[in-house]
C-alpha positions in Angstrom: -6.0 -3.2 -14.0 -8.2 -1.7 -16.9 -9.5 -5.8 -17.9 -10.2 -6.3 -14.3 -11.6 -3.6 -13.7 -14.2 -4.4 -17.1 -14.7 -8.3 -15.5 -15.3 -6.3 -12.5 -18.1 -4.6 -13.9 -19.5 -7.9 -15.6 -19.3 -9.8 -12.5 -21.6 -7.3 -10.6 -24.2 -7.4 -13.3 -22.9 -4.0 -14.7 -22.2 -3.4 -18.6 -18.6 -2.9 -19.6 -19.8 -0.5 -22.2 -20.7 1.8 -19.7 -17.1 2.3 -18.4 -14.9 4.2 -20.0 -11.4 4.2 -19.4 -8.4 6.8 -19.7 -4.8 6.2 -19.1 -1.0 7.8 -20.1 2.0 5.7 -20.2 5.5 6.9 -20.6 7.2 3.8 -22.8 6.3 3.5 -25.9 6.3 -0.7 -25.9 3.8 -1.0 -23.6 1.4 1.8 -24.1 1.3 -0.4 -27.8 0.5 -3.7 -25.5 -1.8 -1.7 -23.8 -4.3 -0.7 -26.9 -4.0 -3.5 -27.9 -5.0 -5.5 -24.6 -8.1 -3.0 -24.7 -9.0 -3.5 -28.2 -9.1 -7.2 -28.1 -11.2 -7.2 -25.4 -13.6 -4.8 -26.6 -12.9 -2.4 -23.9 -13.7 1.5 -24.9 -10.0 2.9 -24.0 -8.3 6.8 -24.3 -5.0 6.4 -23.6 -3.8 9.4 -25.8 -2.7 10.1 -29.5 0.8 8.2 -28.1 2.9 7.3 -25.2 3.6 10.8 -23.4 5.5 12.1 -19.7 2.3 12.3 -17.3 4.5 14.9 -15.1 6.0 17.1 -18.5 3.0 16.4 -21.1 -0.4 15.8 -19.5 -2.7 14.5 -21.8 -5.3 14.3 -19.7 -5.9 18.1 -18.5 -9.7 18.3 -18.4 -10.7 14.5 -17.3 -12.0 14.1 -13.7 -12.5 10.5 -13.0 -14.8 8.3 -10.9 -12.4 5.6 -10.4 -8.3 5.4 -10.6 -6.3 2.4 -10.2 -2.7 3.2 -10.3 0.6 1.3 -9.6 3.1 4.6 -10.3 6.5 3.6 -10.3 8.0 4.0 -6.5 10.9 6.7 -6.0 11.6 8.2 -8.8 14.3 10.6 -9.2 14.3 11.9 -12.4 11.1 12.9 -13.3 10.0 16.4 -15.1 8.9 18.9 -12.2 7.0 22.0 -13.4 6.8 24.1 -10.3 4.0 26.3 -11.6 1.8 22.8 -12.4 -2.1 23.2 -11.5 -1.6 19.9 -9.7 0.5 20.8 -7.3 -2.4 22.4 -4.8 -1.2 20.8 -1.8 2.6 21.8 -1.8 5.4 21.4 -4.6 6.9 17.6 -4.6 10.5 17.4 -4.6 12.4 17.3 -7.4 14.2 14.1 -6.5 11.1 11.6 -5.6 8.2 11.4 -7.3 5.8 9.5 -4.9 4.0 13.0 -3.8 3.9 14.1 -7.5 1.9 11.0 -8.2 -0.7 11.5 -5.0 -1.5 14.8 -6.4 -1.6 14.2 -10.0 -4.0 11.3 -8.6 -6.2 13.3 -6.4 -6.0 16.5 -9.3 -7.9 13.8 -12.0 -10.7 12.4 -9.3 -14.0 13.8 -9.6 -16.4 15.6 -7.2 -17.3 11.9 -6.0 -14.2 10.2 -7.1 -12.2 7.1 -5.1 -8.7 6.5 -5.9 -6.3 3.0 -5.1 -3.0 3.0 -5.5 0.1 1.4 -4.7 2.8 3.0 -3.1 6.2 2.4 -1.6 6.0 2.5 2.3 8.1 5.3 3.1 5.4 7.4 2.2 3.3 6.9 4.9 6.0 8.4 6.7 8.7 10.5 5.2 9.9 13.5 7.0 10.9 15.4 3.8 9.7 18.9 4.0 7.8 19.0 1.1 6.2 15.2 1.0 5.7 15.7 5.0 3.4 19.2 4.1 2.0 17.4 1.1 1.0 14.8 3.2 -0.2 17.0 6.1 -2.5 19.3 3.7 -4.5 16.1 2.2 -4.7 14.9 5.3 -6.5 17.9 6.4 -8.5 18.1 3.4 -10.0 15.1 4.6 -9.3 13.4 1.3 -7.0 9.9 3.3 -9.7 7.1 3.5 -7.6 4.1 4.2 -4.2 3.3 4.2 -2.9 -0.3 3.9 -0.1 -1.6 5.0 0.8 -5.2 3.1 3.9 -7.8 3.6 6.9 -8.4 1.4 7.2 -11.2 -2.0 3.7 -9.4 -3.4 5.8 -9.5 -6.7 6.8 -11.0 -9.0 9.9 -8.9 -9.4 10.3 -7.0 -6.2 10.3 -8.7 -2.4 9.6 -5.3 -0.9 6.6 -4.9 0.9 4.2 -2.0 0.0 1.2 -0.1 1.0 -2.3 0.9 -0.2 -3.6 4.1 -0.5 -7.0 5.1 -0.9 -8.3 8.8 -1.7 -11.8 9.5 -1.7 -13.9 13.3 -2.4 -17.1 11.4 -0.9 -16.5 10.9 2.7 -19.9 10.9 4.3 -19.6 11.5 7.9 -15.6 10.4 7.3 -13.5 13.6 7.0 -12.3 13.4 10.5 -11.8 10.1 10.5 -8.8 7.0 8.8 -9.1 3.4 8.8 -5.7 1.9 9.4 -5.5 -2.0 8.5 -2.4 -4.1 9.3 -2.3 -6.6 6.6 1.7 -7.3 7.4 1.3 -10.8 8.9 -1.2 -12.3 6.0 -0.6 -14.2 2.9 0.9 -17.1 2.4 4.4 -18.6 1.0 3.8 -20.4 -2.2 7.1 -20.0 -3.6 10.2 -19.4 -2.0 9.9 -16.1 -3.2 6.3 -15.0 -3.6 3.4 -14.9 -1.6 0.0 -15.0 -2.3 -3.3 -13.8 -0.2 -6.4 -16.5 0.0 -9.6 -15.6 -1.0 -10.7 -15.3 2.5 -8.1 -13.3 3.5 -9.1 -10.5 0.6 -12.7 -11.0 2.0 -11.6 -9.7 5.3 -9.8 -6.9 4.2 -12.6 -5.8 1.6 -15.1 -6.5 4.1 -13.6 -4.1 6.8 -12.7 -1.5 4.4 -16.7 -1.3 3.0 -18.4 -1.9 6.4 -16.3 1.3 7.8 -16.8 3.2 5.1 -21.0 2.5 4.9 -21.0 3.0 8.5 -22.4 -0.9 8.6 -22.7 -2.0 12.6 -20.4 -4.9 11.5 -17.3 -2.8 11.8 -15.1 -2.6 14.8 -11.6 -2.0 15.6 -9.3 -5.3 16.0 -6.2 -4.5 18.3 -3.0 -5.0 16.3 -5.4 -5.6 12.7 -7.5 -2.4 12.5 -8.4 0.8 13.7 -10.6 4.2 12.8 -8.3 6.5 13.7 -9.9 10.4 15.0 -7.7 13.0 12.7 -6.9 15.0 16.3 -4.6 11.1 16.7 -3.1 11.1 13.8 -1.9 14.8 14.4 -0.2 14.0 17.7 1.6 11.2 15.4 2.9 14.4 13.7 0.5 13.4 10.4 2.4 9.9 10.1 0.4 7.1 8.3 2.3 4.2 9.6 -0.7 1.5 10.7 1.2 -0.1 13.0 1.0 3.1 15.6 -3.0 3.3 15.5 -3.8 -0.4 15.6 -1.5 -1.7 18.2 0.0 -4.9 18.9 -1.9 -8.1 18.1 -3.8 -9.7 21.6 -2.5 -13.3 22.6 -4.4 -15.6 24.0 -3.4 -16.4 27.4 -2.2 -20.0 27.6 -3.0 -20.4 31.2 0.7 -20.8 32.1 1.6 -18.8 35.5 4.4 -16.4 34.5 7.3 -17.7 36.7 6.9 -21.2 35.2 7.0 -19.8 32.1 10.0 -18.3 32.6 11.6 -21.0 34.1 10.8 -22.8 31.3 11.5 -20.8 28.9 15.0 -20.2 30.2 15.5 -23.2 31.0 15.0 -24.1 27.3 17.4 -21.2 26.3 20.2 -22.3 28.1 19.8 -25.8 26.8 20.1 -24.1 23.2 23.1 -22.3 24.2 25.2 -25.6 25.5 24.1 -26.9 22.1 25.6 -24.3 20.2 29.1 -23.8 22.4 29.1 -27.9 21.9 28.7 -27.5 17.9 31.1 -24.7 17.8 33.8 -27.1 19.5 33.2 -29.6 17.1 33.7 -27.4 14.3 36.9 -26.2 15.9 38.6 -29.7 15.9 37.4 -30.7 12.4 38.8 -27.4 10.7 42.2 -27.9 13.1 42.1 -31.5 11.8 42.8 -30.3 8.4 44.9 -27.5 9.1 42.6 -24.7 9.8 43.5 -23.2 12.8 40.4 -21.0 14.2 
């Protein structure tokens, strides 16, 4: 995230000297890889005097960020919960899932102006856990939710589950009463068996209708069953639940032109054909596992 984030820069005619970047990391191995990654590229890097426990040893008390790009480990049970912590302004997390720890240490290190992304499992949208659903309901009320994202499964490389974006922002211009819900469930593409992959385009069109919301361009509009701007007094009588798929509907189908009956019939029709298939197949199987002394 930290060497896209430089090419990022680069690419949109900025400097990467004029980003600087600060991070934690709790195993030892990879906050190594890490400084070294940075240093190799030339990138300006704080990631600490070692690797460290974000939750028990903070090393980053004072630093209030523009930007954060995080990919926190999902459900973690074991983690070191300080009750008393500063971060904790919206409600304590539990002490047996770390998701809302990590959405407040987020929003606790974002400055006056800062925008956070991160990648969470999807039960968070909607848990009913006392303390995450409170947590959720005080941000949510703080006006800090900007977008959430829901995405499909086989993103990774070492997980099929599918996940969801979150995005935090403290400058919401005209947006505190206001979500953007997209439903990015049904995109991507199979390259693998096992992993998917989005197309340029389709990362245009979710970028495209994230920024035109947010700048309030006339090129935004809500897409039945892809995106909605949801009003905060909806998202209350949804009891403060973040699922996308209850804001932006179900997808419109074209109508084919076919009169409902004759669909029907058809359709049926079809069906039934399917199911004299099947009884014939199961038959055959019958006889062939009888024929060998397999009685079923």
């Amino acid at each position: 995230m930290f060497v896209q984030s430089s090419r990022f820069v680069e690419e949109h005619q900025g400097r990467k000297d004029d980003i600087h970047i600060f991070g934690q990391e709790y195993t030892a191995t990879t906050w190594r890889l890490c400084k070294m990654n940075l240093a190799i590229r030339g990138i300006d890097g704080n990631l600490g005097a070692r690797d460290a426990d974000t939750f028990g040893n903070d090393l980053h008390k004072n630093i209030r960020a523009d930007y954060i790009l995080a990919n926190p480990p999902f459900n973690v049970s074991d983690y070191t919960l300080i009750p008393d912590d500063a971060r904790w302004k919206y409600g304590i997390p539990p002490e047996k899932n770390a998701n809302y720890a990590w959405i407040e240490h987020i929003i606790s290190k974002l400055s006056p102006t800062g925008v956070a992304g991160f990648v969470l499992a999807n039960g968070s949208m909607s848990t009913t856990t006392k303390a995450e659903a409170e947590i959720r309901k005080n941000i949510i009320e703080a006006g800090l939710v900007d977008c959430i994202v829901t995405m499909p499964p086989n993103l990774f490389y070492n997980v099929t589950i599918p996940v969801c974006l979150w995005f935090i922002s403290k400058k919401r211009e005209n947006k505190q009463d206001k979500i953007l819900f997209i439903d990015a469930r049904k995109m991507g593409t199979m390259v693998t068996r096992k992993h998917r992959e989005f197309s340029d385009g389709e990362i245009a069109k979710i970028y495209d209708t994230y920024h035109n919301w947010r700048d309030n361009k006339k090129e935004y509009k809500d897409i039945q069953g892809f995106c909605k701007s949801a009003d905060i007094e909806e998202v209350r009588e949804h009891e403060y639940i973040l699922t996308p798929g209850r804001y932006v509907g179900i997808e419109e189908v074209e109508d084919d032109g076919e009169p409902f009956e004759e669909k029907m019939t058809r359709l049926t029709g079809e069906l039934a054909e399917m199911f004299a298939k099947s009884h014939k197949l199961e038959e055959e199987i019958k006889q062939r596992l009888g024929a060998i002394g397999y009685e079923f």
